[in-house]
C-alpha positions, 0 to 999 in steps of 0.5 A, spaced: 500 500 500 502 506 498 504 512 503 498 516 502 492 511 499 485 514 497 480 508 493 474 510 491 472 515 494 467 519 494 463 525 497 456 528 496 452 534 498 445 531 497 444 528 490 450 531 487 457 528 488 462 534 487 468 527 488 466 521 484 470 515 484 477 518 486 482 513 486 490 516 487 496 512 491 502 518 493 508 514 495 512 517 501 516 524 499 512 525 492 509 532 492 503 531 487 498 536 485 491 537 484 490 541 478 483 543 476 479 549 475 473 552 480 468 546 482 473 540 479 473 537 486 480 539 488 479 542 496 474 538 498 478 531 496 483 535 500 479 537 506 477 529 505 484 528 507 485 533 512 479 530 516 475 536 515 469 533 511 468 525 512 467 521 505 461 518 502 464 512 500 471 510 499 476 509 504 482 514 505 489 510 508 496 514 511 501 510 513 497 504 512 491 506 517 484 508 515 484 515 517 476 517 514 474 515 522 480 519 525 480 526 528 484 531 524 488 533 529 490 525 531 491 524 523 498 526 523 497 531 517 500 540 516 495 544 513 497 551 510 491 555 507 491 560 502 489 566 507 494 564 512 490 563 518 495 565 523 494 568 529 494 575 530 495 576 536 501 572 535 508 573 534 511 568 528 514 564 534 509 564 539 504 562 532 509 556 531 510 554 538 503 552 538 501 547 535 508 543 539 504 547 546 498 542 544 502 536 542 506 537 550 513 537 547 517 539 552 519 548 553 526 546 551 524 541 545 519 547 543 525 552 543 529 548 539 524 546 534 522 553 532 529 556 532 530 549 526 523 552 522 524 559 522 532 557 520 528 553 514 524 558 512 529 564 512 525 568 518 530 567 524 531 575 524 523 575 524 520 571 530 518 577 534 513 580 529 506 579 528 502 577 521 500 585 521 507 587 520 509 583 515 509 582 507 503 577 505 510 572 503 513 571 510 506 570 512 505 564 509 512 562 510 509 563 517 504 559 516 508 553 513 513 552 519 508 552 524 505 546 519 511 543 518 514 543 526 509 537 529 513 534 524 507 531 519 506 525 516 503 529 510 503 536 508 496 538 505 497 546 502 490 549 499 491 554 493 497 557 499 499 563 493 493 564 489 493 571 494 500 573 492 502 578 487 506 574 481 513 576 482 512 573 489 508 567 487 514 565 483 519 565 488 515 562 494 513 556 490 521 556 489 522 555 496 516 551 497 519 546 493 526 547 496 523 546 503 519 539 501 526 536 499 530 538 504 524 535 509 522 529 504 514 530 506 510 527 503 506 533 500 499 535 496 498 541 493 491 544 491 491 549 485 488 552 479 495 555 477 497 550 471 504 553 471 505 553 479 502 545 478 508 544 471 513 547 476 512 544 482 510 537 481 513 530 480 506 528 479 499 532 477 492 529 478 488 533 473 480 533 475 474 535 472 467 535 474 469 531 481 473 526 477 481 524 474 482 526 468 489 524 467 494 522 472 502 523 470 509 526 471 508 534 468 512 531 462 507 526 460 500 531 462 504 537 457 506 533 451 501 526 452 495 528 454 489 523 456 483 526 453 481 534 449 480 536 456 486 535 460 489 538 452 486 544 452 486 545 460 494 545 460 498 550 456 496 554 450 493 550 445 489 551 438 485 546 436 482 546 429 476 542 426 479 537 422 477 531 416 480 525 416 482 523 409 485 516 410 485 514 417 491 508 416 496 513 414 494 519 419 492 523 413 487 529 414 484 535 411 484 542 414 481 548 411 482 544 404 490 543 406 493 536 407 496 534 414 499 527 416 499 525 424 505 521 426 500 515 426 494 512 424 487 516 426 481 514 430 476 513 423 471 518 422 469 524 418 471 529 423 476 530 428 480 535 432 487 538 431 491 541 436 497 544 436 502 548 441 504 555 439 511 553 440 511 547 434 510 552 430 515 555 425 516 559 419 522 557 417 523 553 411 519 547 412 523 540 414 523 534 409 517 531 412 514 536 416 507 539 415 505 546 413 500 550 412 497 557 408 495 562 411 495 569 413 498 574 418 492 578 422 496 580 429 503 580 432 503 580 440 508 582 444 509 578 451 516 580 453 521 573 452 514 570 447 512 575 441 506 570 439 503 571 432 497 570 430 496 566 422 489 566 419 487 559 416 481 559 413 475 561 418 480 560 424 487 564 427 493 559 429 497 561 434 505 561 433 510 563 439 517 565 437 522 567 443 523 574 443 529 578 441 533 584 440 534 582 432 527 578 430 525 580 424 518 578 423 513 579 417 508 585 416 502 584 418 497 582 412 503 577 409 501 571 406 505 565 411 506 558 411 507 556 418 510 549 419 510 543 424 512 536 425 508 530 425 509 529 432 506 535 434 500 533 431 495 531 437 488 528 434 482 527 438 475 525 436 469 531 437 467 531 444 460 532 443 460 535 452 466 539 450 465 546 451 470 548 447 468 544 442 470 546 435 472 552 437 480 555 436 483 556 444 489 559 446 487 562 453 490 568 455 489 571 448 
């Protein structure tokens, strides 16, 4: 059995099951993130874990114990929150100590475990401030080592920087990683940011609608996705309507232009064609690579990214060029061929409960 096991689980709230059938096994030191958007189940399997909300169905194993009828504070789990949840009337070792006064350590031990944390975290200078007197990052890294210092089994961290600007997201989620490493905690992370996700993760567990998606390394998620959902949920995507002309050989048609796949194709009048902005290309096409007309409509600026927009037919394709002092790029209004290998290609059939279907998706445009 694995460190951290949950089989079946499932939780409703009346008629509606908002986790449906979640089966994960985490090994002890991974750090595994729930990635998904709002609604998708995430913090409330997370909360199953933390003892705050009780399964439906399903059991939820820790170190080989099943914890589903254990109390929160016996299951042996840190939990740090995305309002940090210190308090305020607290200094940050006073917020610290607590959880060891709780546990009855003795006062030397407790001494000696807090100055460890605050040397973790980088704040050893800052033990006697309040949360009010410092900035939003060393709160959370606050918040953190007072998870961290009963010394957990399992450390469950709910969206922790989605309150942070973006320069000090990216650098505590740097630290996270480091202090998770250094410590070997087996950890779950909650997020709807795919890039802290990408970043972070040995593992990333994609949800929707309460289920799995797709389980796997950030590798695998990015450049092998599962399903149309977790492809146009994970990284800028464009997805073209597609016919397929010879299944066998991966042979299709878009927007009257031949392109081939890497391999045969699921058979079907019609099927999906994504691409990643960053396999496209202008250069002079490879022997063996696909292309494809069109018509340069925009040029957007995105500091290291200059992402160009082609028109292909009724639809805009999206290609990415890394950005420098002496890219030289076409005029808008200039007639174009962008090319692609065969791998890139990625062929889905129409999912007919897709939102997104049929539809050219490249988020953050």
């Amino acid at each position: 059995m694995a460190f951290l096991d949950l089989h079946g689980v499932v939780k409703r709230f009346g008629r509606n099951a908002v986790v449906d059938g979640f089966t994960l096994a985490v090994q002890e030191g991974e750090f595994v993130s729930f990635l998904g958007g709002s609604g998708c189940g995430k913090t409330t399997t997370l909360r199953m874990i933390a003892g705050f909300e009780t399964p439906s169905e399903g059991s939820i194993h820790i170190s080989g114990t099943d914890v589903v009828s254990v109390a929160p504070n016996k299951r042996g789990v840190g939990m740090v929150f995305q309002n940090y949840a210190l308090f305020p009337n607290m200094t940050v070792r006073k917020n610290i100590e607590f959880g060891l006064m709780v546990a009855k350590w003795s006062s030397a031990e407790i001494g000696q475990r807090v100055d460890e944390m605050l040397t973790l975290i980088h704040m050893e200078e800052l033990g006697a401030r309040y949360p009010h007197q410092m900035s939003g990052g060393q709160q959370q890294r606050a918040s953190l080592a007072r998870a961290l210092a009963v010394r957990p089994k399992v450390l469950l961290l709910d969206e922790p920087l989605s309150a942070l600007d973006a320069k000090i997201r990216e650098r505590l989620r740097t630290e996270i990683r480091a202090i998770q490493k250094q410590t070997g905690i087996t950890t779950i992370y909650v997020t709807h940011d795919q890039e802290e996700a990408l970043s972070l993760s040995d593992r990333i567990v994609v949800m929707q609608s309460g289920r799995i998606e797709q389980v796997g390394t950030p590798f695998e998620i990015y450049n092998r996705p599962a399903t149309p959902f977790v492809a146009s949920f994970i990284g800028n995507l464009n997805i073209l309507e597609a016919t397929v002309v010879d299944a066998a050989l991966g042979r299709l048609s878009v927007a009257g232009q031949e392109v081939f796949a890497a391999g045969p194709v699921a058979a079907g009048p019609g099927v999906k064609l994504s691409l990643r902005p960053e396999m496209l290309s202008l250069e002079d096409r490879p022997e063996g690579a696909n292309s494809l007309a069109g018509t340069l409509t925009n040029i957007v600026f995105l500091g290291s990214i200059v992402r160009l927009a082609i028109g292909i037919g009724n639809r805009e394709v999206f290609l990415d060029r890394f950005n420098t002092p002496h890219l030289a790029l076409p005029a808008v209004g200039t007639q174009v061929s962008i090319n692609f290998p065969r791998e890139a290609c990625l062929v889905t059939e129409p999912d007919p409960a897709e939102a997104l279907a049929g539809v050219l998706l490249a988020k953050g445009n």
